[in-house]
PyMOL Python script that loads the backbone (N, CA, C, O; Angstrom):
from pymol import cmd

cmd.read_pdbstr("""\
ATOM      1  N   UNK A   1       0.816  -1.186   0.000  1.00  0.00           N
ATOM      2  CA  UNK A   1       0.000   0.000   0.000  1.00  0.00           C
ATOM      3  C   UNK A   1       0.866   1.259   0.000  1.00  0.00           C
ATOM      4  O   UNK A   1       0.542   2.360  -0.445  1.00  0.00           O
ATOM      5  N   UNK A   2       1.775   0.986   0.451  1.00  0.00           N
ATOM      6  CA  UNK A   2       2.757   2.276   0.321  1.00  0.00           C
ATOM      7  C   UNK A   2       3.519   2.840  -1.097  1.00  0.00           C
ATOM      8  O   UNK A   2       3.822   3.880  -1.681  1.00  0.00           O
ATOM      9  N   UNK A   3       3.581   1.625  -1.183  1.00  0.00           N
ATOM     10  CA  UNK A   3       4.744   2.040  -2.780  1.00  0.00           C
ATOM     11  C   UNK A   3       3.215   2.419  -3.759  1.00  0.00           C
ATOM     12  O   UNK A   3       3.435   2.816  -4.904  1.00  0.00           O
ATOM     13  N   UNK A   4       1.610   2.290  -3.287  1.00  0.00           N
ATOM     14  CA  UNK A   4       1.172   2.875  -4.534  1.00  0.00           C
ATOM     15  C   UNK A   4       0.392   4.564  -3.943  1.00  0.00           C
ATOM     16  O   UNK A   4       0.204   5.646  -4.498  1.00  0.00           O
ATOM     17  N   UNK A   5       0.137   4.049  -2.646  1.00  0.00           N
ATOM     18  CA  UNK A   5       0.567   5.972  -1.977  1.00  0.00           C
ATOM     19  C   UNK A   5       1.607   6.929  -2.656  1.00  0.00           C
ATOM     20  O   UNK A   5       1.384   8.018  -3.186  1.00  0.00           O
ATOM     21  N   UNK A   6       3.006   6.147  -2.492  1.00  0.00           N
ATOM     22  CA  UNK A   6       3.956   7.050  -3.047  1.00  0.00           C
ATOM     23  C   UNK A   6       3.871   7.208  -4.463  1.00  0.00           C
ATOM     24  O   UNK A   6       4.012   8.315  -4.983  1.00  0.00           O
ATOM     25  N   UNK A   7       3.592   5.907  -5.284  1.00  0.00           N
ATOM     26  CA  UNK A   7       3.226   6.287  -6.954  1.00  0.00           C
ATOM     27  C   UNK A   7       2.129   7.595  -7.283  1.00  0.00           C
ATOM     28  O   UNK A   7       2.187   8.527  -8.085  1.00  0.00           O
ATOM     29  N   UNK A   8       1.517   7.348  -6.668  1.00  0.00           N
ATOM     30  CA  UNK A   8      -0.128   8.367  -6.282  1.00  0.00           C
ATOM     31  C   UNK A   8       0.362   9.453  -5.984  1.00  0.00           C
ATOM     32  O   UNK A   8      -0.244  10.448  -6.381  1.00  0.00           O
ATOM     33  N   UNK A   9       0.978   9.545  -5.594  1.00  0.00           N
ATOM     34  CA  UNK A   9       1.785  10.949  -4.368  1.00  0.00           C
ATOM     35  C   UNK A   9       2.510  11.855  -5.685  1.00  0.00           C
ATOM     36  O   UNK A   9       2.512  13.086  -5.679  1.00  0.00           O
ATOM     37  N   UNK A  10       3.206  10.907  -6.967  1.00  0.00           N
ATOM     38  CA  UNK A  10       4.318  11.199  -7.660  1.00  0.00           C
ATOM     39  C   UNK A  10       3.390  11.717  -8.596  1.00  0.00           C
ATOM     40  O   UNK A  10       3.460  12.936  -8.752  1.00  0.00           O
ATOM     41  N   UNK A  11       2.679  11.211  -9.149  1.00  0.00           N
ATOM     42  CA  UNK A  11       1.546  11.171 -10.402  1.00  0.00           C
ATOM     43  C   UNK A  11       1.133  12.623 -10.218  1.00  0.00           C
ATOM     44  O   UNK A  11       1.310  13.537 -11.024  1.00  0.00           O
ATOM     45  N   UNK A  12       0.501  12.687  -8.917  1.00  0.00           N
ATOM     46  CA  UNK A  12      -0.457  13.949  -8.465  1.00  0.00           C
ATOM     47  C   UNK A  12       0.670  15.329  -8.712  1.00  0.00           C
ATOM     48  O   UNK A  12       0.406  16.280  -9.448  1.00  0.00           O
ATOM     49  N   UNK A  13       1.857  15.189  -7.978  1.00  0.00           N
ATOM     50  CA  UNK A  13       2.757  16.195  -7.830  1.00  0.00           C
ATOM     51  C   UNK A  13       3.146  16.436  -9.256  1.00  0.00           C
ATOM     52  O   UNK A  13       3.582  17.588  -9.249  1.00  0.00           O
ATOM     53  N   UNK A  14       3.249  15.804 -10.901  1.00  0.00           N
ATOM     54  CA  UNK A  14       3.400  15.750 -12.052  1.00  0.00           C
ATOM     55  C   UNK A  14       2.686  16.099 -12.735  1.00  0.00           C
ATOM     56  O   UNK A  14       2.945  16.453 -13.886  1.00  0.00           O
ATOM     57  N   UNK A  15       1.468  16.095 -12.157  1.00  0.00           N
ATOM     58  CA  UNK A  15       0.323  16.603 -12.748  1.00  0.00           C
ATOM     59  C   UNK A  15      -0.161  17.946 -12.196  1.00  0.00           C
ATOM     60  O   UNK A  15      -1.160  18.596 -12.506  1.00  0.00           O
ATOM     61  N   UNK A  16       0.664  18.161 -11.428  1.00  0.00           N
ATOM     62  CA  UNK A  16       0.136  19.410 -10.632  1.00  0.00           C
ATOM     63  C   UNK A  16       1.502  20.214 -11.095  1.00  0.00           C
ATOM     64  O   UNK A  16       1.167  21.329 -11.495  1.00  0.00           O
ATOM     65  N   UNK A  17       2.343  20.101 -11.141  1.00  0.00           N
ATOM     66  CA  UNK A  17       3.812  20.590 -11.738  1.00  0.00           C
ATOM     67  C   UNK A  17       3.167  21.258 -13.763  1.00  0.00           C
ATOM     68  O   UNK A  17       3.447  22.345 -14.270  1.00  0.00           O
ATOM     69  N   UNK A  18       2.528  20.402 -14.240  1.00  0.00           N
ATOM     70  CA  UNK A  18       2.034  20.240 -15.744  1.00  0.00           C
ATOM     71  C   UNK A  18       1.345  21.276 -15.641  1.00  0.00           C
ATOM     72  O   UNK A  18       1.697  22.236 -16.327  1.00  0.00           O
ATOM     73  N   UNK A  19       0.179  21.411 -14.779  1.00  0.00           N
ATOM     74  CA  UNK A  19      -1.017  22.468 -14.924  1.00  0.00           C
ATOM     75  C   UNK A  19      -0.471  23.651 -14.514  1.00  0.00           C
ATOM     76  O   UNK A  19      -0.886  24.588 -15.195  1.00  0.00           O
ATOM     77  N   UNK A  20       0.621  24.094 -13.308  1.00  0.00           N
ATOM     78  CA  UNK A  20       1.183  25.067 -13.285  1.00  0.00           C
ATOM     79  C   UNK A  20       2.120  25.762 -14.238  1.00  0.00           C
ATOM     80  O   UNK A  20       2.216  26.970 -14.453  1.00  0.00           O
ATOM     81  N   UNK A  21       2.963  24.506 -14.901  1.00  0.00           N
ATOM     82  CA  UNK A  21       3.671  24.863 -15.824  1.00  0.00           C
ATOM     83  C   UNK A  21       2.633  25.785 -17.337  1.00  0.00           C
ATOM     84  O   UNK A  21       2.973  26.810 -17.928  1.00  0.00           O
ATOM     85  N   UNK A  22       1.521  25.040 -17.537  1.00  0.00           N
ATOM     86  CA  UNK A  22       1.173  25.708 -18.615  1.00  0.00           C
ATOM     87  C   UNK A  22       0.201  26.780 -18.212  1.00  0.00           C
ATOM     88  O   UNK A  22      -0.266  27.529 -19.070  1.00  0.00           O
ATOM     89  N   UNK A  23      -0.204  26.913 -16.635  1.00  0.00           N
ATOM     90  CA  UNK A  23      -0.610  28.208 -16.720  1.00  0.00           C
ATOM     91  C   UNK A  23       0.357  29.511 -17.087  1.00  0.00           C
ATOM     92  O   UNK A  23       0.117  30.601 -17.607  1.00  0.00           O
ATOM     93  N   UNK A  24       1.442  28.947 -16.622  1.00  0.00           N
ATOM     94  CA  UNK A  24       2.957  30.083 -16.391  1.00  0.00           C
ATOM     95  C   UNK A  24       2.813  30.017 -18.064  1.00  0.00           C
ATOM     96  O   UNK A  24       1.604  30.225 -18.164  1.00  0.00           O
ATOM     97  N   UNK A  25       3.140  29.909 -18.981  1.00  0.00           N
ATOM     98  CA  UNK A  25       3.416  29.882 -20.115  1.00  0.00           C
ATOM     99  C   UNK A  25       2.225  30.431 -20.868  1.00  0.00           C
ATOM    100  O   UNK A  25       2.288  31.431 -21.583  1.00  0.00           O
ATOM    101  N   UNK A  26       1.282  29.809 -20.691  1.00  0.00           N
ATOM    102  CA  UNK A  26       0.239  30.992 -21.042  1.00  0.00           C
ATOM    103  C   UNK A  26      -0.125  32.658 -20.815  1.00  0.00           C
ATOM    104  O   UNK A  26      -0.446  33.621 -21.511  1.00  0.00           O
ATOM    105  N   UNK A  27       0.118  32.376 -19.513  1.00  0.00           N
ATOM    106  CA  UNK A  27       0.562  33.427 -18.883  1.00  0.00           C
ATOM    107  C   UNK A  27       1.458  34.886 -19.790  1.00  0.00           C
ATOM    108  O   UNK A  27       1.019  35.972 -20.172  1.00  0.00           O
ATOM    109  N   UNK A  28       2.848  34.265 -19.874  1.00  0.00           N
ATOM    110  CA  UNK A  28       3.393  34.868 -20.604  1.00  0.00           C
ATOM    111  C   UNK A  28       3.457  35.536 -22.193  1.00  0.00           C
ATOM    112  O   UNK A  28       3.957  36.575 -22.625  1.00  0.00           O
ATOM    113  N   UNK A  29       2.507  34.126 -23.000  1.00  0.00           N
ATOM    114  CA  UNK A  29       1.921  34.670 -24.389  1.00  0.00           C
ATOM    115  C   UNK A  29       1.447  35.503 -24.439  1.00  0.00           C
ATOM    116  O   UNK A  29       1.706  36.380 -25.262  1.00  0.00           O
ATOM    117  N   UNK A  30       0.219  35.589 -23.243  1.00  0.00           N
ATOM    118  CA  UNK A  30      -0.826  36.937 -22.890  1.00  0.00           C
ATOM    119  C   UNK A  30       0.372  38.077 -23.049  1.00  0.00           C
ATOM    120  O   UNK A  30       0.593  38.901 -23.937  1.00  0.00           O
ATOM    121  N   UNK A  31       0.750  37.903 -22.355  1.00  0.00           N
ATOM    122  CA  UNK A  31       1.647  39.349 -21.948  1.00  0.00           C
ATOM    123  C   UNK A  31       2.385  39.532 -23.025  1.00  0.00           C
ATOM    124  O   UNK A  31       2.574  40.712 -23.320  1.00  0.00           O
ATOM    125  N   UNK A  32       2.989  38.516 -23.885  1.00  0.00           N
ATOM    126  CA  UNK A  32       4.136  39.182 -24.875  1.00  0.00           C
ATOM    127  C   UNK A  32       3.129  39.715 -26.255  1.00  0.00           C
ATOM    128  O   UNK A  32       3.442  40.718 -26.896  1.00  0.00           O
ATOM    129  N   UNK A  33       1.745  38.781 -26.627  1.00  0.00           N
ATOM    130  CA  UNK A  33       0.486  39.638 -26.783  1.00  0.00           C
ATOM    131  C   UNK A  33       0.196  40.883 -26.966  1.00  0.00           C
ATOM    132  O   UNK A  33      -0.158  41.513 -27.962  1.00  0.00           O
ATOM    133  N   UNK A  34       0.415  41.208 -25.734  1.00  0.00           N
ATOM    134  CA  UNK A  34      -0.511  42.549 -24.995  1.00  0.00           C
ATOM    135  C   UNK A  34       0.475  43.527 -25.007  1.00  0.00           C
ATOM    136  O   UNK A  34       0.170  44.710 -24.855  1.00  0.00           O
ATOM    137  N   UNK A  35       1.899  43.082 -25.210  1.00  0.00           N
ATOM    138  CA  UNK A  35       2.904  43.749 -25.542  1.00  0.00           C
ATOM    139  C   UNK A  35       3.093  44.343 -26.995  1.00  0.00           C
ATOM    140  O   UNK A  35       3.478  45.501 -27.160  1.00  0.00           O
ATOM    141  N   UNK A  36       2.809  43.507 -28.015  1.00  0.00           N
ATOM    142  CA  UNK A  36       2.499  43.584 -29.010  1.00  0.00           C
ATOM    143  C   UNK A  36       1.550  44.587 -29.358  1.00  0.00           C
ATOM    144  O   UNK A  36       1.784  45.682 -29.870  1.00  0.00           O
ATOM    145  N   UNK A  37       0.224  43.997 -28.958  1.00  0.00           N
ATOM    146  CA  UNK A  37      -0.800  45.407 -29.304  1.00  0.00           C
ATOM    147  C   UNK A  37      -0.733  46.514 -28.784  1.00  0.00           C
ATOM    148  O   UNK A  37      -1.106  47.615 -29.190  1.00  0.00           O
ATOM    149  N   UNK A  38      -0.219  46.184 -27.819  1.00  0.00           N
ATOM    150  CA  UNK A  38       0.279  48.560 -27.046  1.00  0.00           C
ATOM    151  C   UNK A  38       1.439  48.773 -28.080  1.00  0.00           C
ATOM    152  O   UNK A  38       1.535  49.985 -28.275  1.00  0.00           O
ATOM    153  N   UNK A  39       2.538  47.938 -28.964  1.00  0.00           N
ATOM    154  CA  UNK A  39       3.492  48.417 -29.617  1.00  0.00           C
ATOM    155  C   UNK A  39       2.642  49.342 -30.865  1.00  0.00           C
ATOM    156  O   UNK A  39       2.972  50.450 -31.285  1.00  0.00           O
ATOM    157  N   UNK A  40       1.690  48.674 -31.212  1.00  0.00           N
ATOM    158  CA  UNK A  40       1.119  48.940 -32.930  1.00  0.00           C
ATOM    159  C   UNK A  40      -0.252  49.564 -32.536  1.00  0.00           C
ATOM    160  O   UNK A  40      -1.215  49.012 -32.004  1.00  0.00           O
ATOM    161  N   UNK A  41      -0.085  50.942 -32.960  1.00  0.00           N
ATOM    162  CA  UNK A  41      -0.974  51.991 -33.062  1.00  0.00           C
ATOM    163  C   UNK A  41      -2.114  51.913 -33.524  1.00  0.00           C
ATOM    164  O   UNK A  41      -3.155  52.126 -32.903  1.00  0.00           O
ATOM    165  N   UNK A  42      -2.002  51.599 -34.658  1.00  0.00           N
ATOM    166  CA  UNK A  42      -2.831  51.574 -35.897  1.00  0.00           C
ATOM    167  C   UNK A  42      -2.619  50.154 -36.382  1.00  0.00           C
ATOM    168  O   UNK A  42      -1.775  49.258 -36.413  1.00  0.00           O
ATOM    169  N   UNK A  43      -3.919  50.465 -36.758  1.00  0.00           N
ATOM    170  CA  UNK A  43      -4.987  48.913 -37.630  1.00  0.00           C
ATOM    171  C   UNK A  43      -5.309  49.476 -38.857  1.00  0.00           C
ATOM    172  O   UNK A  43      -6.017  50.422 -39.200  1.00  0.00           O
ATOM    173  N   UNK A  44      -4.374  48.376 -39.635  1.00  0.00           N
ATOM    174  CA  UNK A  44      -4.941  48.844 -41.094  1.00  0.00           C
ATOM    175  C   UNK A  44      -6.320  47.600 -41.309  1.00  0.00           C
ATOM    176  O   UNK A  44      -6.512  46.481 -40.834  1.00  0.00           O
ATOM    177  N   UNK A  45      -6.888  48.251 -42.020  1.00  0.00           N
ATOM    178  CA  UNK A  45      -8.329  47.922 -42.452  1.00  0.00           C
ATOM    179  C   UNK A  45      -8.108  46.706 -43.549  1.00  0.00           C
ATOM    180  O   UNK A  45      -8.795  45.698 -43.713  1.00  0.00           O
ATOM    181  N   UNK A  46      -7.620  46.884 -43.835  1.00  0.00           N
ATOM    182  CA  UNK A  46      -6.913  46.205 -45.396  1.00  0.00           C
ATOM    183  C   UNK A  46      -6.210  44.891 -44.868  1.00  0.00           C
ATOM    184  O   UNK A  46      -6.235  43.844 -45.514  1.00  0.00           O
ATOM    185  N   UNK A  47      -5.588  45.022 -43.661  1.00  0.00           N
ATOM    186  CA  UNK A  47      -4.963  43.400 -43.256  1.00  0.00           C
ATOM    187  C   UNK A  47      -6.373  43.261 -42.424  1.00  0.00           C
ATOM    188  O   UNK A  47      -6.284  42.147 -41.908  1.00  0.00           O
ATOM    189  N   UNK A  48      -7.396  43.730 -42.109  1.00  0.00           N
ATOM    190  CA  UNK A  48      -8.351  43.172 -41.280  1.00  0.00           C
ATOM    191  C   UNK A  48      -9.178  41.732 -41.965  1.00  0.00           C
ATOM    192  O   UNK A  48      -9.440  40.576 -41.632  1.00  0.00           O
ATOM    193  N   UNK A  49      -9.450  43.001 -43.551  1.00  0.00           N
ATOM    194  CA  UNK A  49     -10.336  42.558 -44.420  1.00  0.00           C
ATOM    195  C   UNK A  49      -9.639  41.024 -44.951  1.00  0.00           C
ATOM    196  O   UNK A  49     -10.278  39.978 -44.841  1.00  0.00           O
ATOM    197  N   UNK A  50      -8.698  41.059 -45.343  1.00  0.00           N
ATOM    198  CA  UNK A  50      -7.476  40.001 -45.646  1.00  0.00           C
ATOM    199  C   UNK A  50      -7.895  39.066 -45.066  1.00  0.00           C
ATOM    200  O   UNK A  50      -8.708  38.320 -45.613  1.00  0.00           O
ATOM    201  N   UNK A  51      -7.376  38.814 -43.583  1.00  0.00           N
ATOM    202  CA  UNK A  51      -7.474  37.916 -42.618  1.00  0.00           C
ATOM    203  C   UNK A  51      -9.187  37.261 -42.463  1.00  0.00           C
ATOM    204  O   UNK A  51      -9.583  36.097 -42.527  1.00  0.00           O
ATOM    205  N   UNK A  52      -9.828  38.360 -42.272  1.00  0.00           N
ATOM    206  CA  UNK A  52     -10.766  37.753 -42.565  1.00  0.00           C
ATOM    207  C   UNK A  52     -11.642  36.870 -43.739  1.00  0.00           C
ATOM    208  O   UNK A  52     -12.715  36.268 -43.734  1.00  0.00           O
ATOM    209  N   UNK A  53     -10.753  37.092 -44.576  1.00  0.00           N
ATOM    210  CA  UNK A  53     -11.233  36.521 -46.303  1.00  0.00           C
ATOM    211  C   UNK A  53     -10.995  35.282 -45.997  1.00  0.00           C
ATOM    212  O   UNK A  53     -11.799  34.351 -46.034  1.00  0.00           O
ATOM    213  N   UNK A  54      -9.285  35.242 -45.526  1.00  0.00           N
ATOM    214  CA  UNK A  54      -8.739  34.036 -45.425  1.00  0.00           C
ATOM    215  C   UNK A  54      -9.089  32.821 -44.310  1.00  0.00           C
ATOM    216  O   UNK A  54      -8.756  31.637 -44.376  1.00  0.00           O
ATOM    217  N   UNK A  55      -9.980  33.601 -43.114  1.00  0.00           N
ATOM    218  CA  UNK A  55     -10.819  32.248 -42.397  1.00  0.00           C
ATOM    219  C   UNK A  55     -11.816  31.798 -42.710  1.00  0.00           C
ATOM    220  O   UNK A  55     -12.266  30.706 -42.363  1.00  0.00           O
ATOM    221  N   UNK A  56     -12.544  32.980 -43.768  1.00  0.00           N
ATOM    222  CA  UNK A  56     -14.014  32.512 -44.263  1.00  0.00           C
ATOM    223  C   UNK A  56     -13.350  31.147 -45.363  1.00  0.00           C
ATOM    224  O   UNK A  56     -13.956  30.091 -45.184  1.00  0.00           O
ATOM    225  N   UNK A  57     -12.307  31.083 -46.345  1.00  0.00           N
ATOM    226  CA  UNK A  57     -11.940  30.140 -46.909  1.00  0.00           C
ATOM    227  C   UNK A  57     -11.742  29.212 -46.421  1.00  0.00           C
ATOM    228  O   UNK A  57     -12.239  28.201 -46.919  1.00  0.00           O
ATOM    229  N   UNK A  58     -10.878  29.092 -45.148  1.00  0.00           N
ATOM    230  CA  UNK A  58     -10.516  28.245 -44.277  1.00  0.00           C
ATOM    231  C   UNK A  58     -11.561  27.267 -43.470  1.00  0.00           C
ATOM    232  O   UNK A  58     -11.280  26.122 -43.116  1.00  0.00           O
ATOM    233  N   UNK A  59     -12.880  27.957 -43.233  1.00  0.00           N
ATOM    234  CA  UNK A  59     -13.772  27.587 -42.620  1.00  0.00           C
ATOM    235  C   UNK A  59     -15.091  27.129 -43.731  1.00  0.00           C
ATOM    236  O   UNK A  59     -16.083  26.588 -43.242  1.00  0.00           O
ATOM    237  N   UNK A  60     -15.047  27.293 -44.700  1.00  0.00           N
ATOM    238  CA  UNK A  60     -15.500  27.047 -46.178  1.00  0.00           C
ATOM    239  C   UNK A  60     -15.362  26.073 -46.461  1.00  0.00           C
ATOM    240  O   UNK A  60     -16.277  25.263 -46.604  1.00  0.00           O
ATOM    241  N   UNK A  61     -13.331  25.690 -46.748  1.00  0.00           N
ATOM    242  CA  UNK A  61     -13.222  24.299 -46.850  1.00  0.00           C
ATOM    243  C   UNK A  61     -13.226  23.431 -45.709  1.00  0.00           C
ATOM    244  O   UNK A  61     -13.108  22.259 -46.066  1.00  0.00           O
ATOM    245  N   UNK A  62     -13.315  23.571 -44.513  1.00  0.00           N
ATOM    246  CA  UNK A  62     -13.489  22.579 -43.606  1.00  0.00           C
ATOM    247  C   UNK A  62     -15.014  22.159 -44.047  1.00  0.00           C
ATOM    248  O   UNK A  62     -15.249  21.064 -44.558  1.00  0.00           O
ATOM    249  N   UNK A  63     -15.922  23.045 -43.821  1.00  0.00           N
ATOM    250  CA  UNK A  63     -17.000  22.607 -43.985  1.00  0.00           C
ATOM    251  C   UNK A  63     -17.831  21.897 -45.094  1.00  0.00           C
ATOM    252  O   UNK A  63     -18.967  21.428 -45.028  1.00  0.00           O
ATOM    253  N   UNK A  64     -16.696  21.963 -46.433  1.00  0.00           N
ATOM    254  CA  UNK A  64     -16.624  20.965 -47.503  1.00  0.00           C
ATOM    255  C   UNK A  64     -16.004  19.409 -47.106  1.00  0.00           C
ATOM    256  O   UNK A  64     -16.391  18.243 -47.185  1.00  0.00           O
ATOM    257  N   UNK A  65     -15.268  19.860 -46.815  1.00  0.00           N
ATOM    258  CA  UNK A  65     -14.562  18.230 -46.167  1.00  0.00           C
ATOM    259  C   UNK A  65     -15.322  17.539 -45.354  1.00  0.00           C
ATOM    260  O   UNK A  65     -15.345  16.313 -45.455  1.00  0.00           O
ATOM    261  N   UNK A  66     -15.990  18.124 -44.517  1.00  0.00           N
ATOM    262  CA  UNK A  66     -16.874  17.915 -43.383  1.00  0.00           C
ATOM    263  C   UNK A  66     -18.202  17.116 -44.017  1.00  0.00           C
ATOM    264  O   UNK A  66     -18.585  16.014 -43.622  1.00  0.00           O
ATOM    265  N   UNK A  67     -18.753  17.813 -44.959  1.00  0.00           N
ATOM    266  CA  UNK A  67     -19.838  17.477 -45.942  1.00  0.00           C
ATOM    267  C   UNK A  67     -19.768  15.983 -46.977  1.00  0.00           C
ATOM    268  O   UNK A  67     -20.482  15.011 -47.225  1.00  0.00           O
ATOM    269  N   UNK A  68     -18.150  16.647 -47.444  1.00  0.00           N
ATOM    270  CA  UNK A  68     -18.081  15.205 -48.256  1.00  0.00           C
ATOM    271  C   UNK A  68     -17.838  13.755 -47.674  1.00  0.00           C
ATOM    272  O   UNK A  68     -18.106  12.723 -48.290  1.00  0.00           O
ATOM    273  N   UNK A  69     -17.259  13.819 -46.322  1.00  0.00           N
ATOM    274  CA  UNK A  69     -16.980  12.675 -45.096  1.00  0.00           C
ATOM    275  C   UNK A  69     -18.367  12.223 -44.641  1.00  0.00           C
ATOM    276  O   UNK A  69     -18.393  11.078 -44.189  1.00  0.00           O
ATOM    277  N   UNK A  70     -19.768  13.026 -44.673  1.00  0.00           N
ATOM    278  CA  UNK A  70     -20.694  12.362 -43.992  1.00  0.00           C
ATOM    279  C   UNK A  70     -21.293  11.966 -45.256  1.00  0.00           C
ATOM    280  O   UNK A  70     -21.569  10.767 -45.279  1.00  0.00           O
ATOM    281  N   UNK A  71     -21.507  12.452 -46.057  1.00  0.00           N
ATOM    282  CA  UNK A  71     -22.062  11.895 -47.535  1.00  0.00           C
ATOM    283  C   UNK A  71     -21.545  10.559 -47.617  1.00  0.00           C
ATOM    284  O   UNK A  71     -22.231   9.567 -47.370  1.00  0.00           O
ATOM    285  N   UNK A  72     -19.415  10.500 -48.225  1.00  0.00           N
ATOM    286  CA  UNK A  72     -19.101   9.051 -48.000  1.00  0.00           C
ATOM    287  C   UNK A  72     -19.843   7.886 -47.332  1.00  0.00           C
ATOM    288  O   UNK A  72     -20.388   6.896 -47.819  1.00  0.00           O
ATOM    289  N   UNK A  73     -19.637   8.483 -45.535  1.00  0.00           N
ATOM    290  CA  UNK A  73     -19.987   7.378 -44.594  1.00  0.00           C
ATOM    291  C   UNK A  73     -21.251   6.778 -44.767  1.00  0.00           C
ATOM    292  O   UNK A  73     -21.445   5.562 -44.777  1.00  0.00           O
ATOM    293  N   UNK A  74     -22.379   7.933 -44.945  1.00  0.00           N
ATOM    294  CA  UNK A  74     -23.400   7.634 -45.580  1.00  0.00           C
ATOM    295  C   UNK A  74     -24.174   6.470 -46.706  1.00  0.00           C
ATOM    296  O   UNK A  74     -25.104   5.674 -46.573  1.00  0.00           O
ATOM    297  N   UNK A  75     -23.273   6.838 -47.837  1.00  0.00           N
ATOM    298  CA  UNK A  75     -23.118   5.918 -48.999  1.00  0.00           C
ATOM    299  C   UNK A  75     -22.478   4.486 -48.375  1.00  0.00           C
ATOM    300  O   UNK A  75     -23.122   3.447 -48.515  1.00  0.00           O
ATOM    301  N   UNK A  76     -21.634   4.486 -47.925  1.00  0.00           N
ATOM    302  CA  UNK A  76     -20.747   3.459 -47.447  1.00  0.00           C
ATOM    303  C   UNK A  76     -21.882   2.655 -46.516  1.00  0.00           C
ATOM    304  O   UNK A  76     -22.188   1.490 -46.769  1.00  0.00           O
ATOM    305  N   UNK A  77     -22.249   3.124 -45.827  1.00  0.00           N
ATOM    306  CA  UNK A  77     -23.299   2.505 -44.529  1.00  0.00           C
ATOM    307  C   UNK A  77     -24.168   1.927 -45.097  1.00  0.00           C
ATOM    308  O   UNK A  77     -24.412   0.730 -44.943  1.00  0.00           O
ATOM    309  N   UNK A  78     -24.889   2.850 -45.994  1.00  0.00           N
ATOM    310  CA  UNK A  78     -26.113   1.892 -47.371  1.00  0.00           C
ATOM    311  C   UNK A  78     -25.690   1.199 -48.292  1.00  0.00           C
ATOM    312  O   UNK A  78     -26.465   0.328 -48.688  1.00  0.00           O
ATOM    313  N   UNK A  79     -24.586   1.289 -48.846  1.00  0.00           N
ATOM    314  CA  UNK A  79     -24.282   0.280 -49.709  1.00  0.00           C
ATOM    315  C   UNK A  79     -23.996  -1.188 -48.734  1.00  0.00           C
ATOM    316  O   UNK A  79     -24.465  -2.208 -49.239  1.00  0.00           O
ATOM    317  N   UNK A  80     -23.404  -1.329 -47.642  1.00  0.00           N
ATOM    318  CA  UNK A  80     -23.688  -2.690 -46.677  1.00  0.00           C
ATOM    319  C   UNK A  80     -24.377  -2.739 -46.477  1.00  0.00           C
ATOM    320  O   UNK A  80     -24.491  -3.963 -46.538  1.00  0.00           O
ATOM    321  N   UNK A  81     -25.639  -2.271 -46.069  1.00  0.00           N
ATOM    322  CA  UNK A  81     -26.819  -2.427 -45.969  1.00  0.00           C
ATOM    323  C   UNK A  81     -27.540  -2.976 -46.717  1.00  0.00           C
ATOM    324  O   UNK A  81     -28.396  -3.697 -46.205  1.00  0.00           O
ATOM    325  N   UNK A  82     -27.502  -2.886 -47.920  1.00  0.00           N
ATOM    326  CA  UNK A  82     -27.852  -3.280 -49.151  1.00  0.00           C
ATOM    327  C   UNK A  82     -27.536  -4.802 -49.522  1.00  0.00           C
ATOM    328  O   UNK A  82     -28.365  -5.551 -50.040  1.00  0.00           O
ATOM    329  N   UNK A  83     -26.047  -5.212 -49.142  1.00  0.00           N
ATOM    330  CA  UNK A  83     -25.433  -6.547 -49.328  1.00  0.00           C
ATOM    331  C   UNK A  83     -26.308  -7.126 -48.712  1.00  0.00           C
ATOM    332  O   UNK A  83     -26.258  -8.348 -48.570  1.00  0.00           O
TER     333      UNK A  83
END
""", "prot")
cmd.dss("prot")
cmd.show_as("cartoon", "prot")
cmd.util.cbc("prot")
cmd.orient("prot")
């Protein structure tokens, strides 16, 4: 019972070491972030519009891929069905 106390003991302290570690690190993105946006004054409109073009594509084709995967499975499921 002891040696799985102490395994238990080790696990917990590793896992508790993990969650601190990536709060600290998050932590710091924020800030180098936030460092960032107090550096840059100005927002051009033009990289807004950009960026945004480029997730509507991004999120366009996921949702094609997305479409053509349940269609497949679909077909696939009825055609055994069928056998």
């Amino acid at each position: 019972m002891c040696a799985t106390h102490f395994a238990t003991t080790r696990y917990l302290k590793s896992i508790k070491f993990l969650i601190e570690y990536s709060l600290m690190s998050t932590h710091y993105k924020l800030d180098d972030q936030a460092q960032k946006f107090n550096s840059q004054s100005k927002v051009k409109l033009t990289d807004l519009l950009s960026r945004i073009n480029k997730e509507k594509k991004i999120e366009r084709n996921r949702n094609l891929a997305l479409s053509v995967a349940a269609v497949s499975a679909v077909t696939v499921f009825g055609i055994i069905l069928s056998l």
